[in-house]
Each structure stands twice: as C-alpha cells, then as structure tokens.
C-alpha positions, 0 to 999 in steps of 0.5 A: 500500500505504501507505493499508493501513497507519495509521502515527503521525506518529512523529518520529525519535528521537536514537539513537546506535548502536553499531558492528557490534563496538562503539561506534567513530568513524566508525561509521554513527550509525544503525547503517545495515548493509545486509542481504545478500541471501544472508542472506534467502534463507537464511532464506526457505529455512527459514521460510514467513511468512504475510500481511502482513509488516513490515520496520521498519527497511528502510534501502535495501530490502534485506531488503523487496525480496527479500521483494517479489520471493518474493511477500510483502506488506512494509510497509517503513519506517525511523527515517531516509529512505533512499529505500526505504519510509517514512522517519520512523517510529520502530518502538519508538514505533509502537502503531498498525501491526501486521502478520503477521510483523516480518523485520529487521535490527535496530540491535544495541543496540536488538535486544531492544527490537525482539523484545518491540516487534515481539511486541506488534505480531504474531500470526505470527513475528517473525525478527530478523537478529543477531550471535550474541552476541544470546544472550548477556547477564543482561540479556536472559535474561528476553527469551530466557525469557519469549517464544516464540523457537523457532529461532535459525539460525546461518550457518554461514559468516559473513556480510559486512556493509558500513558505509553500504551501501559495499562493500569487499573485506572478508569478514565477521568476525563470526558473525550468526544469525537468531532467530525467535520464533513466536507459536504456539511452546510450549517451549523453542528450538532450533538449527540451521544455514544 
C-alpha cells in the first residue's frame, strides 16, 4: 500500500506535548495515548467513511487496525516509529498525501492544527478523537466557525486512556468526544451521544 501513497521525506519535528490534563513530568513527550478500541467502534457505529482513509498519527495501530479489520483502506503513519505504519512523517508538514477521510487521535495541543491540516488534505470527513474541552477556547472559535464540523459525539461514559500504551487499573477521568467535520456539511453542528 505504501507505493499508493507519495509521502515527503518529512523529518520529525521537536514537539513537546502536553499531558492528557496538562503539561506534567513524566508525561509521554509525544503525547503517545493509545486509542481504545471501544472508542472506534463507537464511532464506526455512527459514521460510514468512504475510500481511502488516513490515520496520521497511528502510534501502535490502534485506531488503523480496527479500521483494517471493518474493511477500510488506512494509510497509517506517525511523527515517531512505533512499529505500526510509517514512522517519520510529520502530518502538519505533509502537502503531498491526501486521502478520503483523516480518523485520529490527535496530540491535544496540536488538535486544531490537525482539523484545518487534515481539511486541506480531504474531500470526505475528517473525525478527530478529543477531550471535550476541544470546544472550548477564543482561540479556536474561528476553527469551530469557519469549517464544516457537523457532529461532535460525546461518550457518554468516559473513556480510559493509558500513558505509553501501559495499562493500569485506572478508569478514565476525563470526558473525550469525537468531532467530525464533513466536507459536504452546510450549517451549523450538532450533538449527540455514544
């Protein structure tokens, strides 16, 4: 598959990410949260995605893996090499792919940077797993106000997330929901719960 696809020969960039609840030590510097596979599944439950789709920020496979297995065609790559699609590619600095449809779990901090990258890089949906706190923010009001985000799914039970993939006893803390942007999508967003 990856004939299929040009990628630049992006070089990683330095980034530092925050935590899942803030800038902390100890926190995975690449904001490295493997997405449950709950959390796809509920989203397959509730949007169908057409061709080609892109998981730029794939880690171990999490998301690409549930997406492969419900016969979707997944493009997966990553800032960092984690065994899982092609390491080394910086999604905000790739102008060469594009795809269908953009699913992720994006590094919180750089999340708005996600949605307007991958809305360049689409012409179908663009779905962006994210803490609820994504709507908040003048800073990304603009986003919210100039793009086609139709829908935000929000869990209704809170999904847990382990730091570096390693799993621990600890049930999730924070509300996530999924925002998807639909090219086709005239009008404002709406809500609903998964």
């Amino acid at each position: 598959m990856d004939d299929l696809f040009p990628v630049p020969n992006a070089t990683p960039s330095h980034r530092r990410s925050q935590s899942i609840v803030g800038t902390s030590e100890g926190r995975p510097d690449d904001d490295f949260y493997p997405t449950p596979r709950s959390a796809i599944e509920a989203l397959l439950r509730v949007e169908r995605f057409d061709g080609v789709i892109w998981e730029p920020a794939c880690g171990d496979g999490a998301i690409s893996r549930v997406l492969e297995e419900t016969g979707h065609q997944v493009l997966s790559t990553d800032l960092i090499d984690r065994g899982y699609g092609r390491g080394g590619i910086d999604f905000l600095l790739d102008y060469t792919t594009r795809a269908d449809s953009v699913v992720t779990n994006p590094p919180f901090r750089l999340a708005a940077d996600f949605a307007r990258h991958a809305l360049t890089r689409t012409t179908g949906k663009v779905a962006l797993l994210c803490k609820l706190n994504f709507l908040e923010g003048i800073k990304r009001k603009p986003l919210f106000e100039a793009t086609p985000l139709r829908t935000v799914y929000v869990f209704s039970e809170r999904l847990t997330m382990h730091r570096n993939g390693e799993t621990t006893d600890r049930k999730g803390m924070i509300a996530f929901g999924w925002f998807v942007w639909d090219h086709a999508h005239k009008g404002p967003p709406t809500i609903a719960w998964l």
